[in-house]
C-alpha positions as CSV (number, residue, x, y, z in Angstrom):
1,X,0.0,0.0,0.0
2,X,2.7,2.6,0.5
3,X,4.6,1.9,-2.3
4,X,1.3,2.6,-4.6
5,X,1.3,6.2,-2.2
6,X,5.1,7.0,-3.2
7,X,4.3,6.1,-6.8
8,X,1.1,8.1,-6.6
9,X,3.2,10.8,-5.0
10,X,5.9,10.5,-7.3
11,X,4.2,10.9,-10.4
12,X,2.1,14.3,-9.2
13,X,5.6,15.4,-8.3
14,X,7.1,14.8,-11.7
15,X,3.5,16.8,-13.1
16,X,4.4,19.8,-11.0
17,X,8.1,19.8,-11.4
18,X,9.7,21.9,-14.6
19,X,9.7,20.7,-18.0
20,X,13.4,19.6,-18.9
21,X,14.8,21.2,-21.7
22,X,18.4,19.8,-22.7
23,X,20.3,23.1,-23.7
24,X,21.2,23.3,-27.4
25,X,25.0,24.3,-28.7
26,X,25.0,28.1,-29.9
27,X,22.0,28.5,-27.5
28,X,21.8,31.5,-24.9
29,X,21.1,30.8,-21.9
30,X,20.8,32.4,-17.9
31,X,22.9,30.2,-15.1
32,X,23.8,31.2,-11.9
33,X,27.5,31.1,-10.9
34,X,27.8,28.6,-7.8
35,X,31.9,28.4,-7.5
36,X,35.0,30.3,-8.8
37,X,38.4,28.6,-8.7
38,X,41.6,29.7,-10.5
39,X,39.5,31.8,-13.4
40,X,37.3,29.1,-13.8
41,X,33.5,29.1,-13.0
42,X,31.3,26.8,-12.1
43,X,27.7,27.4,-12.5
44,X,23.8,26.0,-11.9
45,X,21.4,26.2,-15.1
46,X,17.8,26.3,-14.4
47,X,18.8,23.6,-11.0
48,X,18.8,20.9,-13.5
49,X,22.1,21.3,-15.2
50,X,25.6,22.3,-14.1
51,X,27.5,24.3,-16.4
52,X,31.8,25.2,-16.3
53,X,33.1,28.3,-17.7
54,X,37.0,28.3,-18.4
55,X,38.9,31.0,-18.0
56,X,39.6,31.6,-21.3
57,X,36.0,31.2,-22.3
58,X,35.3,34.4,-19.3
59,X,36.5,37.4,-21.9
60,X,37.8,40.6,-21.3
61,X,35.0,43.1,-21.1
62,X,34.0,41.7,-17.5
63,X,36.9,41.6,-14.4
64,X,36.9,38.0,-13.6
65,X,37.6,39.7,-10.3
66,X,34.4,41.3,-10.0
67,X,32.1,37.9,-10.4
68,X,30.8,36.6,-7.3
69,X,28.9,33.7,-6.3
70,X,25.2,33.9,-6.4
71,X,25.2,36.3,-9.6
72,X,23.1,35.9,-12.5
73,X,25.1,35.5,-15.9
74,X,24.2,34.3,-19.3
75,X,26.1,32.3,-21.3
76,X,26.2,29.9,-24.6
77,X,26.2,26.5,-24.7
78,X,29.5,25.2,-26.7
79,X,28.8,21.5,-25.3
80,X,28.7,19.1,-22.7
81,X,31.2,16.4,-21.2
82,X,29.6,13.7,-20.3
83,X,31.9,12.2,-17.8
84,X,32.1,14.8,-15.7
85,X,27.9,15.8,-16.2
86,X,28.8,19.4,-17.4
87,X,27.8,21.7,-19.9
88,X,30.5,23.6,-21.8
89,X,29.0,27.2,-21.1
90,X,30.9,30.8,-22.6
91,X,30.4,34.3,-21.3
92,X,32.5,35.3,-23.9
93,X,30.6,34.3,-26.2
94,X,27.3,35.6,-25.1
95,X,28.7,38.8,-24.4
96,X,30.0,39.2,-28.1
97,X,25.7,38.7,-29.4
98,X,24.8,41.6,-26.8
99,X,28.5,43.9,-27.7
100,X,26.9,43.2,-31.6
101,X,23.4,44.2,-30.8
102,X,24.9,47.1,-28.6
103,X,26.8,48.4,-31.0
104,X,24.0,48.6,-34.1
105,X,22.2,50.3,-31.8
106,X,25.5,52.9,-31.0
107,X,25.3,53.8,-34.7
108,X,22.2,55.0,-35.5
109,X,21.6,56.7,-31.9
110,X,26.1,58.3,-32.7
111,X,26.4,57.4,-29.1
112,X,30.1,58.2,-27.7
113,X,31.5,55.4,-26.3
114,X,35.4,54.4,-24.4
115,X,37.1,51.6,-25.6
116,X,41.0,50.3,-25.2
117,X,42.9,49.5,-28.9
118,X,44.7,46.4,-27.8
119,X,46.5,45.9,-31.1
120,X,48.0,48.2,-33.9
121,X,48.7,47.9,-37.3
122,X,50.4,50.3,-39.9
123,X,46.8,50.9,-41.0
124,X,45.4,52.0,-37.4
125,X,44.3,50.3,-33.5
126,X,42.7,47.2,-33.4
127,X,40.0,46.8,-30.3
128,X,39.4,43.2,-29.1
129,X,36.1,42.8,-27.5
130,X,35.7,39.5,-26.0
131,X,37.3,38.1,-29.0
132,X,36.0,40.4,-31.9
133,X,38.6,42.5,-33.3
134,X,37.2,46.3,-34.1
135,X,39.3,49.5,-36.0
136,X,40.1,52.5,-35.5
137,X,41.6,53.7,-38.7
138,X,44.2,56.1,-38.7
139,X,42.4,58.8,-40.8
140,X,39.5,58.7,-37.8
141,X,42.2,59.7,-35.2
142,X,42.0,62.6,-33.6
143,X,45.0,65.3,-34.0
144,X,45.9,64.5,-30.8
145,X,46.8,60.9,-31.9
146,X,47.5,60.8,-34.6
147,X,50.7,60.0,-36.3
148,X,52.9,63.1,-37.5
149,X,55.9,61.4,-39.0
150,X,58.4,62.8,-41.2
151,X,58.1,61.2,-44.7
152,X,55.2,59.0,-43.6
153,X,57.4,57.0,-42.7
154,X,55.9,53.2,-42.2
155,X,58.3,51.9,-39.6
156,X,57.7,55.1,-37.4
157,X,53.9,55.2,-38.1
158,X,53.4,52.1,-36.6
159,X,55.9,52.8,-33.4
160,X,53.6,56.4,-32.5
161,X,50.4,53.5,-32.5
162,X,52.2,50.8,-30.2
163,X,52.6,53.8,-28.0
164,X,48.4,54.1,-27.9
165,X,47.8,50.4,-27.3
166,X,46.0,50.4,-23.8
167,X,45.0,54.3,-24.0
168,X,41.5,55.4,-23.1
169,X,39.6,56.0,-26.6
170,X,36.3,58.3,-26.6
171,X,35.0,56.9,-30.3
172,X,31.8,56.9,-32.1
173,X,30.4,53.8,-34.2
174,X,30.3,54.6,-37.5
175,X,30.0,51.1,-39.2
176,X,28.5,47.7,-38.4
177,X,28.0,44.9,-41.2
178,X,25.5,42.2,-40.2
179,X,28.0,39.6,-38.8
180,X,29.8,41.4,-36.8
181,X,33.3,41.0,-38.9
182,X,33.5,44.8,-39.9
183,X,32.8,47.7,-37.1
184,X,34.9,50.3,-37.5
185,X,34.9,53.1,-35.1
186,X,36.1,57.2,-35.3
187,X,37.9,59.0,-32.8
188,X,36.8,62.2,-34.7
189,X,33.0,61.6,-34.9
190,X,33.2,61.8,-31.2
191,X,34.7,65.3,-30.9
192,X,32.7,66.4,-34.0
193,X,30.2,68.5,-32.2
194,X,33.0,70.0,-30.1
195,X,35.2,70.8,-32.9
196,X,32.5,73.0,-34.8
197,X,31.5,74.9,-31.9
198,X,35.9,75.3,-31.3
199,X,36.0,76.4,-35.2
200,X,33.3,79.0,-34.7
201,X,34.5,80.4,-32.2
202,X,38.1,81.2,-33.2
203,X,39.1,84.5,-34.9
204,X,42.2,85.2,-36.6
205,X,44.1,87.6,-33.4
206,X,42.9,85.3,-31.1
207,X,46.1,84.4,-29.2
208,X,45.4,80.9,-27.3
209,X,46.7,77.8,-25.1
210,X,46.9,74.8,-27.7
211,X,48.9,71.5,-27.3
212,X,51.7,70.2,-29.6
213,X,50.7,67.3,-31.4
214,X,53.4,66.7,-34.1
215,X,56.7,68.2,-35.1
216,X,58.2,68.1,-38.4
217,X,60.8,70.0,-40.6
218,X,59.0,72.0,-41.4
219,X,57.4,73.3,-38.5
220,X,54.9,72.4,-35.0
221,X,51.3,70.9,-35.2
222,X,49.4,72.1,-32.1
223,X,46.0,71.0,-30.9
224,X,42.8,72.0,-29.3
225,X,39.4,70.4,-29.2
226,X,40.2,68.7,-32.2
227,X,41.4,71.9,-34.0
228,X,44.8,71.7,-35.6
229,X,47.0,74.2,-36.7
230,X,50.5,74.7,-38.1
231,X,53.4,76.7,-36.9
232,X,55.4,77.2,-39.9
233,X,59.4,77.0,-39.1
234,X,59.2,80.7,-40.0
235,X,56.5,81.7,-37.1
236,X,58.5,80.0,-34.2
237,X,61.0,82.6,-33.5
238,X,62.6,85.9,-35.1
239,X,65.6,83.9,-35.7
240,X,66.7,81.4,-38.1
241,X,64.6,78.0,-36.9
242,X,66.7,74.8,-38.7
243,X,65.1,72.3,-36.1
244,X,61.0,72.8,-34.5
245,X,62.0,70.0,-31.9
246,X,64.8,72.7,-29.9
247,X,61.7,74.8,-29.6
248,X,58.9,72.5,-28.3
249,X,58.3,69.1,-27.4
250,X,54.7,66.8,-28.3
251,X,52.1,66.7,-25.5
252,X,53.4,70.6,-24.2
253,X,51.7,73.5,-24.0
254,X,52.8,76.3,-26.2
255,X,50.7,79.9,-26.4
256,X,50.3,81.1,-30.6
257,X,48.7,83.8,-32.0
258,X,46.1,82.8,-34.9
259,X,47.9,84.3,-38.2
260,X,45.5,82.9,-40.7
261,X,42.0,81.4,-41.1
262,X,41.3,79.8,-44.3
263,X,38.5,77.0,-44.0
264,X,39.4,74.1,-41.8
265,X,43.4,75.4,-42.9
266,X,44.7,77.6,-39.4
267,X,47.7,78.9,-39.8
268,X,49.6,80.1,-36.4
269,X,52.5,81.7,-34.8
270,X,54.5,81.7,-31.8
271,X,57.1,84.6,-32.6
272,X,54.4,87.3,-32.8
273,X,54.2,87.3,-29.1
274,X,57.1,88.3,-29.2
275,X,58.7,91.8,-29.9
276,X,60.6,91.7,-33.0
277,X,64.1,91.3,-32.0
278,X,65.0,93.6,-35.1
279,X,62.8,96.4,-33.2
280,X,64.7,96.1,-29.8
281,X,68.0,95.7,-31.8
282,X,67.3,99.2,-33.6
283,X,67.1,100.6,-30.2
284,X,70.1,99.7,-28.7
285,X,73.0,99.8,-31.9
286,X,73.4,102.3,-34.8
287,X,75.7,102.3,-37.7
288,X,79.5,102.0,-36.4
289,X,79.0,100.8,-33.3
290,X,81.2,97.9,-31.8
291,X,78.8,94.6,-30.3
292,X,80.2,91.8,-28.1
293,X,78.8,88.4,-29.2
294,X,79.3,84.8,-29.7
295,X,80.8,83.4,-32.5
296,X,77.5,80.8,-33.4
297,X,78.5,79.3,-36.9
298,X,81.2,79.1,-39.4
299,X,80.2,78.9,-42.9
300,X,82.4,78.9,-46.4
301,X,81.2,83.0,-47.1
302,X,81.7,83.9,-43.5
303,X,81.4,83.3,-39.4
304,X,77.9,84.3,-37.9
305,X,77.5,86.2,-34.5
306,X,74.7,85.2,-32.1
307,X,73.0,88.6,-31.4
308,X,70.2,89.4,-29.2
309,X,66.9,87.9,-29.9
310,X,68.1,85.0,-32.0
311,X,69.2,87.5,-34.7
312,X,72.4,85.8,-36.5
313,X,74.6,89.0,-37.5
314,X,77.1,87.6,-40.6
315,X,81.0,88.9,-40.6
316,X,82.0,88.6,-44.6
317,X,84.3,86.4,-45.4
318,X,85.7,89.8,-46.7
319,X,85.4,91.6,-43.1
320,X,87.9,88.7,-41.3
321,X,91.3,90.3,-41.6
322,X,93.2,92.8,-43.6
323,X,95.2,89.5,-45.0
324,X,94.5,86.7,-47.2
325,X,92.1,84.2,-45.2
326,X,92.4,80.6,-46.3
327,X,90.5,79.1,-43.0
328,X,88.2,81.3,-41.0
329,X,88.9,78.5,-38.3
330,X,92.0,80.4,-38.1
331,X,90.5,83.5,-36.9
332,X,87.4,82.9,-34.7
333,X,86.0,79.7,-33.2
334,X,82.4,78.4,-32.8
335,X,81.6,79.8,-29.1
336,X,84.1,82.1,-29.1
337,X,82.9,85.7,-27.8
338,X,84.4,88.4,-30.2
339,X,84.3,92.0,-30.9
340,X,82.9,93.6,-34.2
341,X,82.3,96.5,-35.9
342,X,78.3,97.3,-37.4
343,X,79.5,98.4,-41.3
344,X,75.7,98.2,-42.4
345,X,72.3,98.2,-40.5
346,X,69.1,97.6,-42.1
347,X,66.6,96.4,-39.5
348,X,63.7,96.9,-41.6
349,X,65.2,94.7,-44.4
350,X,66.5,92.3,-41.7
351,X,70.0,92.7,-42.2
352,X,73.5,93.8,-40.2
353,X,76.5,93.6,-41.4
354,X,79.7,92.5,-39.0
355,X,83.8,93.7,-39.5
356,X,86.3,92.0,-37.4
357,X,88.9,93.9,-40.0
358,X,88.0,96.9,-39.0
359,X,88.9,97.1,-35.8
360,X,92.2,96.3,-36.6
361,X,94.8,98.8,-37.7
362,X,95.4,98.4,-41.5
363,X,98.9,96.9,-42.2
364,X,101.3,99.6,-44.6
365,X,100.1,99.6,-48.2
366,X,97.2,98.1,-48.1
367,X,94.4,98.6,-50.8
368,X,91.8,101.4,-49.6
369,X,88.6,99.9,-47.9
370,X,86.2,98.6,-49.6
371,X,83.8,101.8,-49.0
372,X,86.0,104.0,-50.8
373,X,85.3,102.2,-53.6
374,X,82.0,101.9,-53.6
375,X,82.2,106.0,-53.3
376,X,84.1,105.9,-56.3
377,X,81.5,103.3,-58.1
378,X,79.3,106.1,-56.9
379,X,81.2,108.9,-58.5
380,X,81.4,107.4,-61.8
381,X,77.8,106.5,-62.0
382,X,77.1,110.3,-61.6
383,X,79.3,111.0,-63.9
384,X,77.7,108.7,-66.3
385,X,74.2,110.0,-65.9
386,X,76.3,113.9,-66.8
387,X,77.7,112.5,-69.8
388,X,74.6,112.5,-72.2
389,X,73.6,116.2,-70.7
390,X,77.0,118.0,-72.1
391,X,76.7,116.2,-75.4
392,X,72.8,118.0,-76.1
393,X,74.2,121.4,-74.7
394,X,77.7,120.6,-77.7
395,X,75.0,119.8,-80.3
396,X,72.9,123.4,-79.5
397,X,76.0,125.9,-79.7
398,X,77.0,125.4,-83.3
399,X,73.2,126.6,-84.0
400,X,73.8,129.4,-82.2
401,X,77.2,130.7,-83.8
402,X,75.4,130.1,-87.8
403,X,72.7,132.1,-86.4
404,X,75.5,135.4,-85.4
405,X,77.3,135.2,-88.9
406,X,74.1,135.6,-90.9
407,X,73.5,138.9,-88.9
408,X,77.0,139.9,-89.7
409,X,76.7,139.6,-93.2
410,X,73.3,141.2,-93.5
């Protein structure tokens, strides 16, 4: 009799419990994490199945460090093992269907969101999200990132993206293909409202705080709220500028003036903040008078001497020494502080001309200076421009002396 009351029982148990449903592979499912050990997680499906998770199956948009027992995950069915009575579960996995569905939903809404490139190629930063690998293309960097490299250089290219691997990226999605294979997002699309409202705003005058974000030959690239503009080598200093890098470094801030506005093109200076050195230089030497400077380069026509401001003051070849000079070496030194002589001064046409010669005492016989002849070059061109005068007054007094002898005769 009691056995027929535990059958009885029994079978309006097996009425009242759950229907079993064996999980299919590729299905989604929810499971409830029972134990972690050593990155690997055990979990309870529906308290009719238990499911393992290894760690490699875990991914890397959730800290296996934050899981905890108790919580609800879901996760896709790769198998089962039947001798240990598990199912072969991946968060992974199931993350990558709701990153996908996520991220289709990012592009049409042009939400912003932060990502880390993990991987970089010559053609841009590779994100890996739980196992699907997303670009950033190099052209959808930001001037803040991206690469500035003499010559375009491949090698050096891909060296400035290493250096972003692991970098906080605020991007945009602007493509998703169907299966998840193509997504491609844009550091620029998420700055896009900012930079229109930066553009807008800015006036040529406007002097301003930017950052450097490339330096070439040519000159610095400075940044601001995904605004770029170029220093040209000519608008970092008064003086002569043969390498941008002695001047600034990338990631500093440098102050500029805006020089010129020409659609997205802004051109921008650093010198004009400045007072021209050729101003101040005006004020404090005339014509003749002797300046103490450093010798700064040697060149085949002549020695320069570092003036004030950065203004390089050139000593001729010709202005070295009364004598034959075979080596200027022989005279002055690189460093060396010397004493000249200002033989001509033209700050508005940017030039100053240096004499060591002539503050030296002329050796016996020497040939007259070089400004006596010009005087005499001088002469002779007035002379010159007389010449064709006296020959119009010669050809007018013979008319003169016919016109007298006709009166005589009459």
């Amino acid at each position: 009799m009691s056995v027929q009351k535990d059958i009885a029982l029994f079978e309006e148990l097996f009425k009242l419990s759950p229907e079993i449903k064996y999980p299919k592979i590729g299905e989604v499912i929810i499971s409830t994490i029972e134990k972690i050990e050593k990155g690997n997680v055990l979990v309870n499906v529906n308290n009719q199945f238990s499911g393992l998770i290894v760690k490699k199956e875990v991914g890397n948009t959730i800290d296996a460090s934050t899981l905890e027992k108790g919580q609800i995950i879901d996760v896709m069915v790769l198998g089962d093992s039947i001798e240990k009575g598990l199912l072969i579960l991946s968060l992974k996995r199931a993350n990558q269907i709701k990153n996908l569905s996520n991220l289709a939903k990012y592009n049409k809404s042009e939400e912003v969101i932060t990502v880390r490139p993990t991987e970089a190629n010559k053609w841009g930063l590779l994100v890996d999200i739980d196992g699907l690998k997303w670009f950033i293309p190099v052209s959808q960097l930001t001037p803040v990132h991206y690469p500035r490299v003499e010559g375009a250089d491949p090698e050096k290219i891909l060296a400035h993206l290493n250096n972003l691997i692991g970098e906080e990226f605020k991007v945009r999605v602007i493509n998703v293909d169907e299966d998840g294979k193509k997504i491609i997002f844009s550091e620029k699309a998420a700055i896009e409202e900012a930079r229109g409202k930066a553009l807008k705003s800015l006036k040529e005058g406007d002097i301003v705080e930017w950052i450097v974000s490339g330096i070439l030959s040519y000159g610095l690239f400075v940044t601001f709220e995904g605004l770029e503009g170029l220093v040209h080598v000519s608008e970092i200093d008064w003086g002569h500028v043969t390498d941008p890098s002695k001047f600034a470094k990338v990631g500093m801030k440098v102050k500029v003036k805006v020089i010129g506005l020409e659609s997205e093109k802004i051109s921008l200076s650093i010198k004009r903040l400045k007072e021209n050195p050729w101003d101040v230089l005006a004020k404090k030497y005339k014509l003749n008078d002797i300046v103490e400077a450093p010798i700064s380069r040697i060149s085949q026509f002549g020695a320069f001497m570092d003036l004030d401001g950065g203004i390089q003051g050139l000593i001729h070849l010709s202005e070295i020494s009364h004598g034959v000079v075979k080596d200027i070496k022989d005279f002055v030194k690189v460093g060396e502080m010397v004493k000249a002589k200002i033989i001509n001064f033209e700050p508005k046409k940017k030039r100053i001309g240096l004499s060591l010669k002539a503050l030296q005492e002329a050796p016996k016989g020497a040939k007259k200076p070089s400004a006596k002849k010009t005087e005499k070059k001088e002469e002779s061109k007035i002379e010159e421009k007389k010449a064709p005068v006296k020959k119009t007054s010669a050809k007018k007094t013979p008319a003169k002396k016919v016109e007298v002898k006709k009166e005589e005769t009459k």
